[in-house]
C-alpha positions, 0 to 999 in steps of 0.5 A: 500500500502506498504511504502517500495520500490521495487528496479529498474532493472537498479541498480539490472542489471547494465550490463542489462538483459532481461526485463522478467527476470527483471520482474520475479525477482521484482516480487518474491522480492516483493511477499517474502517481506509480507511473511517475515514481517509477520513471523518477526512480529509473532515471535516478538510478541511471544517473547514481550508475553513471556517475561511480555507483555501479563500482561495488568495490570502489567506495568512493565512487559508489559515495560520488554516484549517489551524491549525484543521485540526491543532489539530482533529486533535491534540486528537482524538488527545489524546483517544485517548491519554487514553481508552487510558490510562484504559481500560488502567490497572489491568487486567493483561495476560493473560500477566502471571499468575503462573505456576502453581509447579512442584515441582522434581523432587527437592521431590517425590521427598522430598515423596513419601519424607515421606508414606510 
């Protein structure tokens, strides 16, 4: 089972949809996440290999193949994070509008004694 979680409709529709469009889009969100791993794994393993880890008996090597690895990773996950923050940055969230006033009830009991 995987660790990661899948997100609810209500923080993926705030304003509400139709629970099988809901369904249709949690299910291809999950299915393209082991496709994505898989592919992230390959070509992180492929750069380790490339750059000394595939020489078992020569530790320094194997340590520089890895590094890579990470390092690889670590700046795509940079990446990521700056691309959120700067795609996030100034667009409310819908439910951060303010909310429409609503007269109390004795505001519009005296609004309607003015007007008479």
């Amino acid at each position: 089972m995987s660790s990661r979680t899948t997100p609810s409709p209500r923080v993926l529709f705030p304003g509400g949809a139709p629970w099988g469009a809901a369904q249709l889009f949690l299910a291809g969100f999950a299915a393209g996440q082991r496709p994505g791993s898989a592919f992230g794994l390959a070509s992180l393993t492929s750069l380790a290999t490339s750059q000394g880890a595939g020489a078992l008996g020569n530790l320094p090597a194997l340590t520089d193949g890895f590094s890579a690895a990470f390092l690889t990773a670590a700046g795509i996950a940079a990446t990521g994070a700056l691309a959120t923050l700067a795609l996030m940055r100034g667009k409310p969230h819908p439910t951060d509008a303010p909310a429409a006033s609503v007269p109390a009830q004795g505001e519009t009991e005296s609004r309607q004694k003015a007007a008479n």
